[in-house]
N, C-alpha and C positions, 0 to 999 in steps of 0.2 A: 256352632256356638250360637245361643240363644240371642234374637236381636241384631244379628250381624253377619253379612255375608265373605265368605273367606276366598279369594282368588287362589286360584291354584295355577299356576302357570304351566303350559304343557312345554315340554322339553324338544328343542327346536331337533336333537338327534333322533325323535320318536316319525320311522315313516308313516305311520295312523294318524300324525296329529293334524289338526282340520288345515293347516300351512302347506303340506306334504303329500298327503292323502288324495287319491282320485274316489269320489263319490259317485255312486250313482244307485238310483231306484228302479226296480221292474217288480210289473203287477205279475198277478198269479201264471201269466200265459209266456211270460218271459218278456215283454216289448219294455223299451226305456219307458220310464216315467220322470225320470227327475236325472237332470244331468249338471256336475259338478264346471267351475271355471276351471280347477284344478286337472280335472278332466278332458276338459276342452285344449287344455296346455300338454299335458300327456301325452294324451292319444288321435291330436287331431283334428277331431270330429265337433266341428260348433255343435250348439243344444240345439239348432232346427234340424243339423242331419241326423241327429242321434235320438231326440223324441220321436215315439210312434215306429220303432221299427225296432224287430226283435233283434235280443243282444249277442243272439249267435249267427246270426247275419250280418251282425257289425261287424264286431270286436272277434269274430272266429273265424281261421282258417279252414278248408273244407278238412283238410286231413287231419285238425285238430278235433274235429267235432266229437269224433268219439270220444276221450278222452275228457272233454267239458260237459259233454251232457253225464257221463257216470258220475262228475263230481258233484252234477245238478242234483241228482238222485241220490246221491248220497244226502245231502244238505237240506231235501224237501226232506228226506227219512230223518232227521239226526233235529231238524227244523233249525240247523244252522251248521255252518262248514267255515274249517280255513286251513288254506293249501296255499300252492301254487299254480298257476294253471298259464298256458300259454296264450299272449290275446295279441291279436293283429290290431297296429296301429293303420292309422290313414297312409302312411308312406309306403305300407304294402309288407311293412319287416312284422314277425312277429317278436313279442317280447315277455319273456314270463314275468309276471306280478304277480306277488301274493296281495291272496283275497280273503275279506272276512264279510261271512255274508250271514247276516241276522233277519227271522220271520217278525214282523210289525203286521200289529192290526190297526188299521185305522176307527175312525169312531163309527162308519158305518156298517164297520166289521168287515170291510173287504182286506184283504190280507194281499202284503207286497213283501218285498227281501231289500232290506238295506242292505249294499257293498261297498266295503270301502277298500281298496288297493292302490297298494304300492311296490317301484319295483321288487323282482326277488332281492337281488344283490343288496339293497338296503333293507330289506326284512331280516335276511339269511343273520347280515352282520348286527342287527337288532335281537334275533336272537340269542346270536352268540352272547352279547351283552349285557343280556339278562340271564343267561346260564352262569358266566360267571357270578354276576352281581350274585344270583343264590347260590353258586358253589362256595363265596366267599363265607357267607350265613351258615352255609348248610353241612359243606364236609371240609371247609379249609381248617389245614391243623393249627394255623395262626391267628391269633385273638382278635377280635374288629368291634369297635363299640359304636355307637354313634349316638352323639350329647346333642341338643337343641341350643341355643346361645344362654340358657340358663343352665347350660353344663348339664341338665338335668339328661336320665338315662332316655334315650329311644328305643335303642333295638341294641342287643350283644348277638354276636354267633354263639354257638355252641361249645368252640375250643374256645371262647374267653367265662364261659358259663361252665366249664368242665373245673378251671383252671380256680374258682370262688367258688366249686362247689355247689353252685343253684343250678335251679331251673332258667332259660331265657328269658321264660315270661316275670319270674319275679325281677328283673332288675328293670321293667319298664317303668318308668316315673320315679327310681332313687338315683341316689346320687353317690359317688365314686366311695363318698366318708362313711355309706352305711355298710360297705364290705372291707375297708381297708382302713387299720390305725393311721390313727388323724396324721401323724406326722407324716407318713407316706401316700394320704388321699390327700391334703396339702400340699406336697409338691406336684401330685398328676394335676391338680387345679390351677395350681399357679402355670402349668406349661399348659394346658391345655385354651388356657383362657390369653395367653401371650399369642396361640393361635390364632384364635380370633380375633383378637386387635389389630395385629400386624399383617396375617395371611403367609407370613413366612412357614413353611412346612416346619415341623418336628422331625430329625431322619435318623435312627438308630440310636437312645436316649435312653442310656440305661440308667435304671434307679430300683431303689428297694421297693417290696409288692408284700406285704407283709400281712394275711388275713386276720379280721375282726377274730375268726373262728378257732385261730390257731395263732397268737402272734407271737407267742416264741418260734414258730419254724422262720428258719430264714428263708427267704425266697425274691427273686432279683427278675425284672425283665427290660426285654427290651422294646422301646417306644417309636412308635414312626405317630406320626399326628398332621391333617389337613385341612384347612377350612374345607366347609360346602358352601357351595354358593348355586343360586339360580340361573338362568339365561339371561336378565338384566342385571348380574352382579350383587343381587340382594344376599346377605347372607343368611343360611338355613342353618348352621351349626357347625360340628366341626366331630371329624372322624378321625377316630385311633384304632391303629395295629398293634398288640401286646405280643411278644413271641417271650415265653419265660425261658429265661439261661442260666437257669440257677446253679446247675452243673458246669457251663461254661464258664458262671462267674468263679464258681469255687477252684476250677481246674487254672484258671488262669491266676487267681488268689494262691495257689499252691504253687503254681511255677513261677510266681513273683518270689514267695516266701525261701523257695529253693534256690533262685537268683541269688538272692538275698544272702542267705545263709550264705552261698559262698564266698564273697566277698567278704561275711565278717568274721566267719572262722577259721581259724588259725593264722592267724595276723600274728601271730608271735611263737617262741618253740619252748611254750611255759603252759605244762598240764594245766594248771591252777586256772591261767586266762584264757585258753583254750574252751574250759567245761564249763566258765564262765559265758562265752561266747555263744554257744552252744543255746545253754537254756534262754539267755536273751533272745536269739534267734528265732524261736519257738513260743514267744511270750511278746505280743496278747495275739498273734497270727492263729497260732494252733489249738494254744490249752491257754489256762488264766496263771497257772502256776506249775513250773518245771523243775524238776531238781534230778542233779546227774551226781552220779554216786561209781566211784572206782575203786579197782580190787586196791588192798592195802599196799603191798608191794609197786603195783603200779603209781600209785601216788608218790612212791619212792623213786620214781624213773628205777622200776627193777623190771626183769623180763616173769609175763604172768605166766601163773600156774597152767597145764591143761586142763586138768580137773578143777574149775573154781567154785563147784555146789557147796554152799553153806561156808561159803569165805566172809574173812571178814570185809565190810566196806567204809570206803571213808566217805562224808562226805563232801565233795568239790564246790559245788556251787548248789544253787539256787536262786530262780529268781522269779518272780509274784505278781500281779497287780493286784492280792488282793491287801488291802492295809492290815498289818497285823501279821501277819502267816505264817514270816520267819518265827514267832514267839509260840507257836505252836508245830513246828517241824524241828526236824534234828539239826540242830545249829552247823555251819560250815568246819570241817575239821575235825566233827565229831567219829568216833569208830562206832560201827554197829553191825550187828547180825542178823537178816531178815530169815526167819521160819523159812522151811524149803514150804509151807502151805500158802504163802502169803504171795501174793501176785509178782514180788519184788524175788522173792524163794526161787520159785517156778522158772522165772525167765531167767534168771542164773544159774540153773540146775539145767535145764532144760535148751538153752542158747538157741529162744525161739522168744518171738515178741508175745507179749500178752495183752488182751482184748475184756477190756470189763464195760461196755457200755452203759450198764449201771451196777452201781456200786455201794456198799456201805461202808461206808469207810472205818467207822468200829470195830465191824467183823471180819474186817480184810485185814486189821490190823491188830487186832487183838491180843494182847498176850505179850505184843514186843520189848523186849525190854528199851527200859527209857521213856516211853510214852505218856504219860498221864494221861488218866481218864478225863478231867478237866480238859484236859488240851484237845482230848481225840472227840470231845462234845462240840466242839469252836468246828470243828471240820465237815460242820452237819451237812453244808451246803453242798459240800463236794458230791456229786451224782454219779463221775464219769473217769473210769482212770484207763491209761496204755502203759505199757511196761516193755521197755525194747531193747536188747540187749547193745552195747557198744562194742563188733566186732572186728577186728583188723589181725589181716595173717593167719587165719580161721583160729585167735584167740581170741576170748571174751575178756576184756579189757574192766566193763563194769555194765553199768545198765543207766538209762532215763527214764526216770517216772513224770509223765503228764498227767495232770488232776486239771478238770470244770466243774467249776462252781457258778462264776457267771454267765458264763455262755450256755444257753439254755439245751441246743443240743447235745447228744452224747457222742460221743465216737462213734466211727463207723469205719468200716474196714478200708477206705481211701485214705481216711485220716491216719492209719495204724500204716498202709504206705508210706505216705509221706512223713509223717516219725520217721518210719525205717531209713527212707532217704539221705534225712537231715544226720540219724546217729552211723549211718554207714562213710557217710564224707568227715562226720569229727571225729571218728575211729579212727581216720587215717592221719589226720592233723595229730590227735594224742598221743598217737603211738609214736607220730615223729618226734613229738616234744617229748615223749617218754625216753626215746632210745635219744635224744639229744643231752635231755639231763641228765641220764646215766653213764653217757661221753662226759661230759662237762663236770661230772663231780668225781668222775675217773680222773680226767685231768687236774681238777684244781687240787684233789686229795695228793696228787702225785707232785702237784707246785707247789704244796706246801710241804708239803715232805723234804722235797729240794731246800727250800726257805730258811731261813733260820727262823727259829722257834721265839728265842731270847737272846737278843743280841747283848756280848758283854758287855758288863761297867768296866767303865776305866776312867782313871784320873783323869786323863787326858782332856778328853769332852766326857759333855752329856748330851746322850741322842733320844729321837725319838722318832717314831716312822709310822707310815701308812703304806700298805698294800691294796689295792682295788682291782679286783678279776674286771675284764669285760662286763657288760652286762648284756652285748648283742648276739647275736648268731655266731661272733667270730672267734668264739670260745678263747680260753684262755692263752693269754701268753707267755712270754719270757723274760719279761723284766726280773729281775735281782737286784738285791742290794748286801751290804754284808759290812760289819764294822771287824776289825782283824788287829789284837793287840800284837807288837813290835817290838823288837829289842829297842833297849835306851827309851824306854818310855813313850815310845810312842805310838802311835795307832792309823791303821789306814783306813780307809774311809770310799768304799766301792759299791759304785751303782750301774748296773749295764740292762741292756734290753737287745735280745734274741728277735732277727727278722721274724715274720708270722705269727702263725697264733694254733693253739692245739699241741697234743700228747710231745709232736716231738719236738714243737719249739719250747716247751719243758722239760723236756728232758735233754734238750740240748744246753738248757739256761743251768740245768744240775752238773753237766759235766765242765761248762766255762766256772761255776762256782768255785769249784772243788778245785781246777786249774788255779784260780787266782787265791784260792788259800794256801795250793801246795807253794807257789812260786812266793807268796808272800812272806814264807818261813824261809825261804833262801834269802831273805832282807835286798831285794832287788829295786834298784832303781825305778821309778812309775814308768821312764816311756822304757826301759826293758820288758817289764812283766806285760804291756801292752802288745809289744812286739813279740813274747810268747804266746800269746792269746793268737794275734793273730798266724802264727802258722799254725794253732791248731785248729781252727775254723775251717782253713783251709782242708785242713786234714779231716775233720768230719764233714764236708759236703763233699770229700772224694769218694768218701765211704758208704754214702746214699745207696740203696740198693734200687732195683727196678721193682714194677709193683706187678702183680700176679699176668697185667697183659706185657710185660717186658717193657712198658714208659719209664721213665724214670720219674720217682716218688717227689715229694715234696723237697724241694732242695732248700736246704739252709742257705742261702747266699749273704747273710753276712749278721754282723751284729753291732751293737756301739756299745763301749764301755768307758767309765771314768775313773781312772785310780789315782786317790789323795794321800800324802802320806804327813801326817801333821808330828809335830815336836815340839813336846810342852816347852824343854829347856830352852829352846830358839827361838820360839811362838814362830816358828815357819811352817807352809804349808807347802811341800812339793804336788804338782797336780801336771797329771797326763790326760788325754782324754782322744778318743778313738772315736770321730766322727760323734760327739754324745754331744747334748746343748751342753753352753759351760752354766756352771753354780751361781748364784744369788749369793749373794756376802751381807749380812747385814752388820752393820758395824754397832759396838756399845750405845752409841748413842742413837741409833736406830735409821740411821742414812744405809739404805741399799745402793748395791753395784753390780754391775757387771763384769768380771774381772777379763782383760783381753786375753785370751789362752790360746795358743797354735790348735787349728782342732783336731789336725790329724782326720785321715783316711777310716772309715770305718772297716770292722775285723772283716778279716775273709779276703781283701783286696790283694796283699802280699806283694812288698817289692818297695813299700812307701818307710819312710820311715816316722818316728812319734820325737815328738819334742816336750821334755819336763819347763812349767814354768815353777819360778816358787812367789810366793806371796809371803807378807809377813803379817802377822793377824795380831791385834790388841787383844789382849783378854776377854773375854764374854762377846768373841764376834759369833755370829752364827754364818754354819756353812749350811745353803738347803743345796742340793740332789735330788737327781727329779727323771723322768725319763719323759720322753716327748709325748706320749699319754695326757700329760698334765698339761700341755700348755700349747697341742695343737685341737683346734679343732673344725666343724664343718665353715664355721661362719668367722674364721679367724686363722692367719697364721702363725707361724712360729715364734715371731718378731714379736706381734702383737702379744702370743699369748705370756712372754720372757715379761713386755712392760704390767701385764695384768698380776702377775705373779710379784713382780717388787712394789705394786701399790698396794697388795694385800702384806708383804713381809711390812712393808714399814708404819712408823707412826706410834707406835708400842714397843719401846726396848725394856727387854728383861722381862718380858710375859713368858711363862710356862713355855716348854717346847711343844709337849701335850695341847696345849690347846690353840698354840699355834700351826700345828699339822693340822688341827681340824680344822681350823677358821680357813688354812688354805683349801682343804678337801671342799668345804661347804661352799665356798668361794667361788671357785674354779670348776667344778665340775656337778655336771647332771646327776641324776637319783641313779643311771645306768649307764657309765660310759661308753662307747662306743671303744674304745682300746685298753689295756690294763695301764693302770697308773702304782708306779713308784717315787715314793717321798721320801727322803731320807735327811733330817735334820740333827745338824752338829753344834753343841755351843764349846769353844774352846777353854780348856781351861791354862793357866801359867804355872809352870815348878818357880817359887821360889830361888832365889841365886844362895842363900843358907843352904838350900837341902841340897846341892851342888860340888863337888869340890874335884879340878882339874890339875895336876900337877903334868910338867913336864922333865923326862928323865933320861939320863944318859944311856947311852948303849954300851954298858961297861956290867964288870963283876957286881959293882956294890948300888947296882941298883936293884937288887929283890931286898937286899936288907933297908934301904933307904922307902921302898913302897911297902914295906910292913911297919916300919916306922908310922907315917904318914897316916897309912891307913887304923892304924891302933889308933891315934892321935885323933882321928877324924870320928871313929864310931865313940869315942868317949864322948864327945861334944853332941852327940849326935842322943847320946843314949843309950847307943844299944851295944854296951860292953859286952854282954853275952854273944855274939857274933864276932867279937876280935880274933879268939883263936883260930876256926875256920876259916873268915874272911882272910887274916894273913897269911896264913896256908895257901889260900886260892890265888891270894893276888902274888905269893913269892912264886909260885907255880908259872904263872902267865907270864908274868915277867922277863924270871930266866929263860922261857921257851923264844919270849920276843926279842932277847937282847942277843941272845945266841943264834939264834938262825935267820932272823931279819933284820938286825941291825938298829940300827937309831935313826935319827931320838927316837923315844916312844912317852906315848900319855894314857897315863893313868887318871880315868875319871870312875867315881865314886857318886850314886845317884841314891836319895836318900826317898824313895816313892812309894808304891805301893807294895815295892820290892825292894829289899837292897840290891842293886845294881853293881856290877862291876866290868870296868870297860878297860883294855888294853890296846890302844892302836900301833901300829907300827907300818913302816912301808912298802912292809913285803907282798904282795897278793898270792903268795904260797898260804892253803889254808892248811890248821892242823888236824890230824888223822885221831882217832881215838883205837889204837888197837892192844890187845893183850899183851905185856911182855913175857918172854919164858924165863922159866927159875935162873937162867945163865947170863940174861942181857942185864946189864948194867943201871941202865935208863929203859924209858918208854912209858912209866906209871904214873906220870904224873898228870895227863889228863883223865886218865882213867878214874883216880882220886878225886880228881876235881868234879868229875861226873857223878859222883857218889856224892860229896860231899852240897852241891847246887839242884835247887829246883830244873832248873833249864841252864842251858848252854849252848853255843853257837857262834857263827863267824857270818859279818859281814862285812862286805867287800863294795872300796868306796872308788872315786877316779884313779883314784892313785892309794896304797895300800888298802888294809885290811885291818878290823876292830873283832876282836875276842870278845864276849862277854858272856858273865855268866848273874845269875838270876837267884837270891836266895830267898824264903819266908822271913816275916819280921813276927819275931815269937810272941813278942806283946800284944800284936794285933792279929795274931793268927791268918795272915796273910792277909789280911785288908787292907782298903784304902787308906792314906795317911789323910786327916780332916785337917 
C-alpha cells in the first residue's frame, strides 16, 4: 500500500520463522560464516566454535557424510535444496532437521548458501498443515470461503465456486449479495458478521442459498462459520464452511410432510373429511393446489367397480392457496367425466400415477365438459401437474390431482413418491370410512325401517318426536319409541333403548318393538307387558350364536324400557319403567317435575319384579320421554343432565310441541352425538264427562232390554241416531253374554270419541271365544255378529274381572276425530 508499511506477523506454529528457525551461512567451500542464537540453542555449538570450520565437520556424523554431501550436490545443481538431512548436535546424538538452503550473492559477487533448519518432526507436522490447508481449497468436497472484517470476499475453494457456478478467481473482492438474492445474502451477513463481533463459532446453520443466476431453484445449505484471528489476537476476518443439503433438506421436508399427514388423516370414518384431510395435507408442503376426486359409488360408501376407466367422478374436496381457484375448478360435489386422454383419464384407466412436469393446462384439459374457456385462461400459471391414483385392496378408489403455479419448480419423480405415499395411507383411511358408511346407512336404513314412520293421531294427546343416530364411530343404536292407541280411549306411550350400538342392537330394538305392540293389543297392565319384555331379552341373548372363530358374538345383555298408558276419561297416567330415566312432567302452567317412579331392574335381568305407578295429569300437561342419550354426557352426569332438561322444558307453557323438541335437541345436545338420542313428547288431552256415559246393571234377564234402552236414549242426545240399531244389537249381545256366564253387577259404559265406544265390565276373568256355530247349535252367534257388525273388538282383563269392548266408525266424521 502506497505510503504505508503493512506488518505481517509470522505465525508462531511456522518452524522457518526467524523465533524458531536455526540460521546459518557458509561460503562457497562449505566453512561457517554466520551462525544463528537460535542455533547456538539447538545445536550447541556457541558462534566462536562454529565460525571458520567446515559444516560437515560440525554438524556431521562420519557415517552420515555420504548422504549430506549428495544432498550438497544436489543444491549446488538445483542452486538450492530442501529436505531433510541428519545433523549431529554437541551432545554427540544426531538429529534430523529439515533444511532450506538458498544460493546469495553478495555485492562483491562472492556467493554463499543461506540455511535455515528446523527440526523434522515440526517440519513433517508443518507440512502436513499446509497440505491440508490446500486440500481444503483445492479438492475438499465442502465449501470454504474466507471474508476480510469488511465481509468482503478473499479466497473461495472450488466446491463453494462449483456450487455459484464461477470461477474462484471471480469472487475475490465481491461480496456474498453479488451471488445470492438479497434476502438470503442478508441473512449470511447478519451471521457472519455476529461472528466476528462475538467470536462465538457458527456450527451447522442451515439456511436458504438461493442464486442471483437461478433464483427460483430452491437450494438450502449448511453453515459452520469462525473468526480468524492472528498470534496477538488481532482479528483478520472470519471463515465459512458451506456443505449444500438441498436433498437432505427436501428428503427431511418430505418425511415431516409424511409425519404429518399421518396424524391428520383419517381422524374420522367420513369420506368427505377424510379427502378433505388429504388435500390439506399436501397444500402448501407439495403442490399449491390439490383436489381429490372419487369414484361415484364410492362417495356413496358403495364397494368400487374393478374396471373404473372412464367412470364417473365426484368431486370431494379441494384445497388452494391460490386466491380465487375454487371459482375456476369443478366446485366440491360436482359429478364429472375426465377424457381417458387427459392426465386425470390416464391415471384411472391405467391405475398408475402420472408425471407432467410441465404442463398446459388448456391442452390437458381441453374439450372437458363443464369447463370454460374463461376459466381454463385464469389457470395460465399452472406449469406443473401429478395425477395418482387412490388405491386400497388393489381397487382404484379415485385419484388426486396436484397442480404448481407458485412454486417455481416442477415435479420431479421424488415429488410423484411422495404423492404416492400420502394417497396410498388415505386409500386406506377412505376406504375404511367407505366400508364404515356403507355399514352405518345399512344400519340406520334398517332402524328406520324398525321405527315408525308416522306415529298415530289420537285424541288422547298430541306428540311430537326426534330421533338422532349417533354421529361417532359407535354406529347406530337401539333406542325406540312408539305411541300405540287402546281400547277405552286410550293410548300408551313407549320409549326403550337396546344396550350397544350396530345391525344387531337394531335389530334387536325391531323385535322389542313389535313385542310391545303385540302385548299392547292384549290391553296388559305396564309393569306386565315389562315383565314380558323382559323374559324375552332373556330369550334372545340365549340365542346369540358364536361367530366364525367359535367366541361368542356380541351379546345383548339387556335393555331399558318405559311403558305409559294414559286415559283421557280419568286423565290418569299408569307408568312402568325397566331401569329407563323417569319422564319430565310439565304441568299447564309450565312448572316441571320429576315424578318419583319405582325404577325397576333393567330387561334381560330376570327374576326382579316391575312396579305400576299412576299419576293423574291436568289437561295440557306434557309428558317428555327420552332415552339416556339426551341427558348423559362426557362432562356431565345423569342427575345433572335430568336438571338440564327441565330448565329447557319450563318457562314457556302451551308452545308447540314441535318446537319444543327442537329447542330441546338444540339445547342439549352436540352437532354429532356421541350415543343415539330418543325424544318422545306428549301433551294430554281430557274426554269431556258429556261425551261419557256409565251405567250400572243387574245380573238378571232384563238387563239387555234395560241397556238398549239406555243406549238408544244416550246416541239420541249424542246425535248419532244412525247407529242405535246396531249399537243395540251389540250392546244386547254383550250384555246377555256378561249376565249369563259371569254374573253381576255389570257396567255398561258408552264413550262418545273418536270412535263409538262400547264397554261391558263384568267379574269374571273367563275371556270370550269367537267361534263358528253349526246349523244345529242353538247359540254361539252372537259374537260372531258382533264381529261383523264393529270396527275392532276385544277383551281386557283388569285386577279383578274383565271389560268387553267393542269399537264402531262415527259415519258423520267418517271415523275421525271428534274436535
Amino acid at each position: 500500500m502506497t505510503g504505508s508499511v503493512t506488518l505481517i506477523r509470522e505465525s508462531p506454529e511456522d518452524p522457518f520463522s526467524l523465533g524458531r528457525a536455526v540460521s546459518v551461512v557458509l561460503d562457497p567451500h562449505g566453512r561457517v560464516t554466520g551462525w544463528s542464537d537460535r542455533a547456538e540453542a539447538l545445536l550447541g555449538f556457541a558462534a566462536r566454535e562454529a565460525l571458520g570450520r567446515e559444516a560437515t565437520d560440525l554438524m556431521v556424523d562420519p557415517q552420515n557424510k555420504r548422504v549430506v554431501m549428495e544432498a550438497a550436490a544436489a543444491c549446488v545443481r538445483d542452486r538450492g535444496w530442501f529436505g531433510v538431512v541428519p545433523v549431529r548436535i554437541k551432545e554427540g546424538r544426531t538429529v534430523g532437521f529439515g533444511v532450506r538452503a538458498r544460493l546469495v550473492t553478495r555485492d562483491s559477487g562472492e556467493k554463499e548458501w543461506f540455511l535455515i533448519g528446523a527440526p523434522a518432526a515440526e517440519v513433517v507436522q508443518w507440512e502436513i498443515d499446509r497440505s491440508v490447508m490446500d486440500g481444503l481449497f483445492r479438492r475438499s468436497p465442502i465449501g470454504l470461503s474466507v471474508h476480510d472484517t469488511d465481509l468482503k470476499i478473499l479466497r473461495i475453494n472450488r466446491a463453494l465456486a462449483h456450487v455459484g457456478d464461477i470461477e474462484a478467481e471471480q469472487a475475490r473482492g465481491s461480496r456474498t449479495g453479488d451471488f445470492l438474492v438479497r434476502l438470503d445474502a442478508d441473512t449470511v451477513d447478519q451471521r457472519l458478521r455476529e461472528v466476528l463481533e462475538t467470536g462465538e463459532p457458527l456450527i451447522f446453520t442451515e439456511q436458504s442459498c438461493r442464486l442471483l443466476a437461478a433464483p427460483a431453484k430452491e437450494r438450502f445449505v449448511d453453515v459452520s462459520a469462525f473468526r480468524l484471528e492472528d498470534s496477538t489476537g488481532r482479528v483478520l476476518g472470519v471463515t465459512q464452511l458451506v456443505e449444500d443439503v438441498t436433498e437432505r433438506h427436501r428428503a427431511r421436508r418430505r418425511l415431516a410432510l409424511l409425519s404429518s399427514a399421518g396424524a391428520r388423516i383419517g381422524t374420522t370414518l367420513d369420506v368427505g373429511t377424510t379427502a378433505s384431510e388429504l388435500a390439506e395435507a399436501a397444500v402448501p408442503g407439495l403442490a399449491d393446489c390439490v383436489s381429490v376426486d372419487l369414484l361415484e359409488q364410492v362417495s356413496r360408501g358403495e364397494e368400487p367397480v374393478a374396471n373404473s376407466g372412464g367412470s364417473a367422478v365426484r368431486r370431494t374436496a379441494v384445497h388452494s392457496v391460490v386466491r380465487g381457484s375454487e371459482r375456476v375448478m369443478f366446485p366440491v360435489g360436482s359429478l364429472n367425466t375426465f377424457p381417458p386422454r387427459t392426465p386425470q383419464g390416464r391415471c384411472l384407466s391405467g391405475r398408475r400415477p402420472v408425471l407432467e412436469p410441465v404442463v398446459d393446462v388448456w391442452r390437458a384439459l381441453e374439450g372437458l365438459e363443464g369447463l370454460d374457456p374463461a376459466d381454463a385462461a385464469k389457470l395460465r400459471d399452472v406449469h406443473s401437474l401429478m395425477v395418482v391414483p387412490l388405491t386400497a385392496r388393489g381397487l382404484v378408489l379415485g385419484f388426486m390431482s396436484l397442480w404448481r403455479s407458485r412454486l417455481p419448480e416442477p415435479f420431479e419423480d421424488d415429488d410423484l413418491t411422495l404423492a404416492g405415499e400420502l394417497a396410498a395411507r388415505a386409500a386406506v383411511s377412505i376406504d375404511n370410512a367407505r366400508r364404515f358408511t356403507q355399514q352405518r346407512r345399512t344400519a340406520l336404513a334398517l332402524q328406520r325401517r324398525l321405527l315408525p314412520r308416522e306415529l298415530p293421531v289420537h285424541p288422547a294427546v298430541a306428540v311430537a318426536h326426534r330421533y338422532l343416530p349417533a354421529g361417532g364411530a359407535a354406529g347406530v343404536g337401539g333406542d325406540w319409541f312408539d305411541v300405540i292407541p287402546l281400547s277405552g280411549a286410550r293410548v300408551a306411550l313407549v320409549i326403550g333403548d337396546v344396550v350397544g350400538h350396530g345391525i344387531n342392537a337394531a335389530a334387536t330394538m325391531g323385535r322389542l318393538r313389535t313385542a310391545v305392540n303385540t302385548l299392547a293389543d292384549l290391553d296388559l297392565e305396564p309393569d306386565e307387558v315389562l315383565s314380558h319384555l323382559d323374559d324375552l331379552v332373556t330369550r334372545l341373548a340365549g340365542e346369540q350364536e358364536p361367530d366364525d372363530e367359535g367366541t361368542p358374538g356380541e351379546q345383548v345383555v339387556g335393555a331399558t324400557c318405559l311403558y305409559a298408558v294414559y286415559d283421557p276419561v280419568a286423565r290418569q297416567c299408569c307408568i312402568a319403567r325397566a331401569g329407563h330415566p323417569p319422564p319430565a312432567v310439565v304441568a299447564p302452567d309450565g312448572v316441571v317435575s320429576v315424578p318419583e317412579l319405582p325404577a325397576g331392574p333393567p330387561l334381560g335381568l330376570g327374576g326382579l319384579p316391575f312396579e305400576t305407578a299412576e299419576l293423574t295429569l291436568p289437561e295440557g300437561t306434557v309428558i317428555a320421554l327420552y332415552t339416556n342419550g339426551l341427558v348423559e354426557g362426557e362432562e356431565h352426569d345423569m342427575e345433572d343432565g335430568i336438571a338440564r332438561l327441565c330448565t329447557v322444558l319450563g318457562g314457556r307453557p302451551g308452545r308447540p310441541l314441535d318446537d319444543m323438541a327442537q329447542h330441546i335437541v338444540d339445547a342439549l345436545l352436540p352437532a354429532r352425538p356421541s350415543d343415539d338420542v330418543a325424544l318422545l313428547l306428549a301433551r294430554t288431552s281430557r274426554l269431556a264427562p258429556e261425551l261419557v256415559a256409565t251405567w250400572e246393571l243387574p245380573a238378571e234377564p232384563t238387563a239387555p232390554a234395560k241397556a238398549r234402552r239406555l243406549t238408544a236414549d244416550q246416541l239420541a242426545a249424542w246425535g248419532l241416531e244412525e247407529l242405535a240399531f246396531t249399537t243395540e244389537l251389540i250392546v244386547s249381545e254383550l250384555v246377555t253374554n256378561a249376565y249369563r256366564y259371569a254374573g253381576g253387577p255389570l257396567t255398561l259404559r258408552l264413550i262418545h270419541h273418536h270412535r263409538l265406544i262400547c264397554e261391558v265390565t263384568d267379574p269374571s276373568s273367563t275371556s270370550p271365544h269367537l267361534r263358528r256355530a253349526r246349523s244345529t247349535d242353538e247359540g254361539g252367534r252372537g259374537l260372531l255378529l258382533v264381529a261383523q257388525l264393529t270396527e275392532h273388538w276385544g277383551t281386557r282383563h283388569a285386577r279383578e274381572g274383565k271389560t268387553v269392548w267393542t269399537e264402531q266408525l262415527l259415519p258423520q266424521l267418517g271415523g275421525g276425530p271428534v274436535v
